[in-house]
C-alpha positions in Angstrom: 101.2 97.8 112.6 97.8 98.7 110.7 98.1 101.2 107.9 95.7 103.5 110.1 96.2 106.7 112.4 93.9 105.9 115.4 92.9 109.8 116.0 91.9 110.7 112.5 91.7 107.4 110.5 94.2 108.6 107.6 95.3 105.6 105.8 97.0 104.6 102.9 96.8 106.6 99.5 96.4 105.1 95.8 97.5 106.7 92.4 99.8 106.7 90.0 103.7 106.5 89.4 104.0 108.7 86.5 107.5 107.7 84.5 109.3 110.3 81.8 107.2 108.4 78.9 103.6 108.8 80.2 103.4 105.1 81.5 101.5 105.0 84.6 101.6 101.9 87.5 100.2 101.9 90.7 101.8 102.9 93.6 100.6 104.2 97.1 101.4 106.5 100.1 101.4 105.5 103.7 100.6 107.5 106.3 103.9 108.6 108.6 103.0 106.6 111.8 104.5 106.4 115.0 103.5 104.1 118.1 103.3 106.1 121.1 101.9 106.1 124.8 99.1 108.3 125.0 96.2 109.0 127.7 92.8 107.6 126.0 89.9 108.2 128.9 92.3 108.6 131.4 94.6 105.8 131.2 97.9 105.2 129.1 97.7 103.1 126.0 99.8 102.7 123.2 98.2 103.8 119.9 99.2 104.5 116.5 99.2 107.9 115.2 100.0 110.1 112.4 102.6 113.1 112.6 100.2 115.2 112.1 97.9 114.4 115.3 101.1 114.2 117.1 102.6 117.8 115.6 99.0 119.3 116.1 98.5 118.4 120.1 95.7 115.8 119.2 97.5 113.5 121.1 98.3 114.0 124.6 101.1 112.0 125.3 101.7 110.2 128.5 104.9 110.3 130.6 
């Protein structure tokens, strides 16, 4: 599965993992995606999508 909401194209976040002494390595944040059936132009497909799309009504789901 890619790394990539298909409705708003949020992908994976970069920083830092900041530890008790100040040393930083990088670490990163992936989106929260989910694989659903949705209705893109009028048919169902199965497309990834964020939480958020899916929590928002972006995303109308098919049945």
């Amino acid at each position: 599965m890619p790394g990539k909401c298909d409705v708003c194209g949020k992908t994976v976040g970069i920083g830092n993992a900041v530890s008790h002494s100040n040393r930083r390595t990088k670490r990163t944040w992936s989106p929260n995606l989910q694989r659903v059936m949705a209705v893109v132009d009028g048919r169902r497909k199965k497309i990834s999508v964020c939480t958020r799309c899916l929590r928002s009504g972006t995303v109308k789901r098919a049945l």
